[in-house]
N, C-alpha and C positions, 0 to 999 in steps of 0.2 A: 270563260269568254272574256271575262274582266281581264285575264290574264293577258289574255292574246292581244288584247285590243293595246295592252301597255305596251308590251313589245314591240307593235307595229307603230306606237309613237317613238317610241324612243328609237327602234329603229332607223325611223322617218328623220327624226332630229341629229341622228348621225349621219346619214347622208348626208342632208343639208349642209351639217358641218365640215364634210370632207368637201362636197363642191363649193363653199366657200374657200376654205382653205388652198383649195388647187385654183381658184380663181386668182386668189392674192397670191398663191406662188408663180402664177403665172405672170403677171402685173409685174410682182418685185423681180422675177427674170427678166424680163423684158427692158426692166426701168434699169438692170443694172447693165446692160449689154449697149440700152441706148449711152447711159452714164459711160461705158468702156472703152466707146469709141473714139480712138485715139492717133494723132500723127503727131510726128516726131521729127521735127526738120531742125536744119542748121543753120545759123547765121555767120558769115566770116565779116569781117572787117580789118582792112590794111589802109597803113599812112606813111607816106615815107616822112621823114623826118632828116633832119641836117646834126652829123653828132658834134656833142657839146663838149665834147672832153676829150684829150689826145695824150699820147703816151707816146714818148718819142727818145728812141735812144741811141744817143751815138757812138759806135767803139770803134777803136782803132786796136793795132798791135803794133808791138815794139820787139827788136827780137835782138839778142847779143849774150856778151859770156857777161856781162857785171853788171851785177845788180843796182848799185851806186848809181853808175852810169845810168842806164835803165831807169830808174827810177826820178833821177834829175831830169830826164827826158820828159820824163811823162806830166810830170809838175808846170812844167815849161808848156806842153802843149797841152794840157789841161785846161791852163788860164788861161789860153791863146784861144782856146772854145769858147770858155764863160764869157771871156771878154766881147766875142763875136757875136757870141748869143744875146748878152746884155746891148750891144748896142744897137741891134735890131729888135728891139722893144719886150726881149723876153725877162722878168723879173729872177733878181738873185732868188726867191724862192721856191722859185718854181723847177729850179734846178737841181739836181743831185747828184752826187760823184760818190762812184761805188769803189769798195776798195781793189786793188787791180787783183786779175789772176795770174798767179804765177804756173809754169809750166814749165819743170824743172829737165828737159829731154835728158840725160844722161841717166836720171832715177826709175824715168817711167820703162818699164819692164817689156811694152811691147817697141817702145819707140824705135828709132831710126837711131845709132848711134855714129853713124857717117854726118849728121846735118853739122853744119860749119855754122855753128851757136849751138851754147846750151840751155838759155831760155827764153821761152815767148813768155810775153806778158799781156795781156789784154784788158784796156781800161773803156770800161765804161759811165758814161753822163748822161743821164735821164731827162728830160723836160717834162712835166707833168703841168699841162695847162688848158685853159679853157678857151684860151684863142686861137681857136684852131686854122682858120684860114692864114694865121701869121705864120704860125708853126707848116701849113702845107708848102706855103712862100716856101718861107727856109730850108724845107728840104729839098726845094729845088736850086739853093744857093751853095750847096755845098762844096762847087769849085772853088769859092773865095778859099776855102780852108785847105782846100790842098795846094793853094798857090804857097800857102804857110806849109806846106810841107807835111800836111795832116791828110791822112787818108784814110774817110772815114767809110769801115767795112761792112759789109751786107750777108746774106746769107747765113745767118746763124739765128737758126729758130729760137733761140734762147730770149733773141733780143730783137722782136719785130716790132714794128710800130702798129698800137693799138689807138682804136680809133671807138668813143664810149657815146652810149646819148644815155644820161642819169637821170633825166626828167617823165619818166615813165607815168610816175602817179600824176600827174599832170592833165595826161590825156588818157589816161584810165576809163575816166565818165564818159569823157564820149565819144569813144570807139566801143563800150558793151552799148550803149545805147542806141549807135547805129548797128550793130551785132544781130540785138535786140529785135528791133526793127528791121532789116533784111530775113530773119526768121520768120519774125509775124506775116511778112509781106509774101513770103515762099508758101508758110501754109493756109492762108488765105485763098491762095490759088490755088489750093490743092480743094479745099471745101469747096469753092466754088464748080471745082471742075467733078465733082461727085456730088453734086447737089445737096451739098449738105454747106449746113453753116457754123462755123467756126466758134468755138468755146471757148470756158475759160484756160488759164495754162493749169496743166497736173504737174507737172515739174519743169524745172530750169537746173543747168548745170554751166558753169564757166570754164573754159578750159584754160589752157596757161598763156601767159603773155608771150611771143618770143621775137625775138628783137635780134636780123641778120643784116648783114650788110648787102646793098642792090646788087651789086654784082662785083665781080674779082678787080673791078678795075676802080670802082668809087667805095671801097669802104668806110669813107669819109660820112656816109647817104644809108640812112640808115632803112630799113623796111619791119616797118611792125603789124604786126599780128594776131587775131584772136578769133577763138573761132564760139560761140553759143549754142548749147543743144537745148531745147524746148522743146516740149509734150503739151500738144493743145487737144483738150477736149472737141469732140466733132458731134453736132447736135442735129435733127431734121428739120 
C-alpha cells in the first residue's frame, strides 16, 4: 500500500513537472516568435552635387615625313596652348604635356601604305584642376586656338574630359542619416498599418556609395547615392 501510495506521488510530481514544463515552452515559444517579428525596409538618399575636380585634355595631330620638322611644330604649338591656357587664369601647374605618339605608317603592318606622309604624331596636354567652371569657359574657347592654326581633336576615348567630385566624406554623415531615417520613416508605416508597433533595429547594413553624372549632357552635375537596409523589430 505504502508502495503504491509513493508511486502515485511521485507520479503526481512528474505530471506537474511536464505541465510546467510545456507551460514555459509554451511562454518561451511564443516570446520568441513575438521577439521574431521582423521588417526589413530600405532607406535611399540622393544629392546632387556640383564636381570639384576636372580633367581636361587637349590633343591635336601633326602629320608629315620628318620628324625634325614634326617635332619643331609641335613645340611651337605646344607653347602656343600653355601660353593660351596661362593667360586665361589656368596655372603652369596644373598643366601637363605628355610625350607625343609617334605613328610610324610605313612600319605598321596593317596600315595603308598609299597615305602621302609617313607619320602621325599626336600630342597631348592635360589640365588637371579644381576650377572647373573656368576650365568649362575654355572649352568653349577653343576657336581662339584654331585661329592659331591649332586644331584641337575629339573623339578619341583615350582622352575625354573627366569631370570628378573628391569630397564624398564630406557628406557621407548626412546622406546615411537621412537614409537612416527614410528607412525608419517606411517601417513605421508598415507597423502602424498592421497594428503593430515598431522595435528596436535587429540589423543594419550600408550599401556602397556611387557617384554618376545627371545626365549625358551635364556631367559636370554630379548624382550621389546610397541606399540603407534595416531590420526592425515589430512588437504588439
Amino acid at each position: 500500500m505504502e508502495k503504491s501510495y509513493g508511486n502515485l506521488v511521485a507520479g503526481l510530481f512528474v505530471a506537474i513537472g511536464i505541465i510546467a514544463l510545456g507551460l514555459s515552452l509554451k511562454s518561451g515559444i511564443k516570446g520568441f516568435i513575438q521577439k521574431e517579428r521582423v521588417v526589413s525596409v530600405k532607406g535611399l538618399a540622393e544629392k546632387e552635387v556640383p564636381a570639384d575636380r576636372v580633367i581636361w585634355p587637349l590633343t591635336y595631330k601633326e602629320i608629315g615625313d620628318n620628324l625634325s620638322v614634326l617635332y619643331n611644330n609641335m613645340e611651337k604649338k605646344n607653347n602656343t596652348i600653355i601660353s593660351f591656357l596661362k593667360a586665361n587664369g589656368i596655372e603652369e601647374g596644373e598643366i601637363t604635356v605628355a610625350a607625343p605618339e609617334i605613328i610610324d605608317m610605313q612600319a605598321e603592318r596593317y596600315g595603308n601604305n598609299q597615305v602621302p606622309y609617313r607619320y602621325n604624331v599626336t600630342s597631348v596636354l592635360t589640365v588637371t584642376s579644381s576650377k572647373v567652371d573656368l576650365v568649362r569657359k575654355l572649352m568653349t574657347s577653343q576657336s581662339d586656338l584654331l585661329k592659331e592654326g591649332i586644331a584641337i581633336s575629339g573623339g578619341d576615348y583615350r582622352y575625354t574630359t573627366q569631370f570628378l567630385f573628391t569630397k564624398l566624406n564630406e557628406v557621407k554623415p548626412g546622406m546615411i542619416e537621412e537614409a537612416t531615417k527614410n528607412a525608419r520613416a517606411t517601417a513605421q508605416k508598415f507597423a502602424e498599418d498592421s497594428d503593430s508597433k515598431l522595435g528596436k533595429i535587429r540589423s543594419a547594413s550600408q550599401g556602397q556609395f556611387s557617384i554618376s553624372d545627371r545626365d549625358a549632357n551635364t556631367p559636370y552635375i554630379k548624382n550621389i547615392r546610397v541606399v540603407t537596409t534595416i531590420d526592425y523589430y515589430l512588437n504588439d
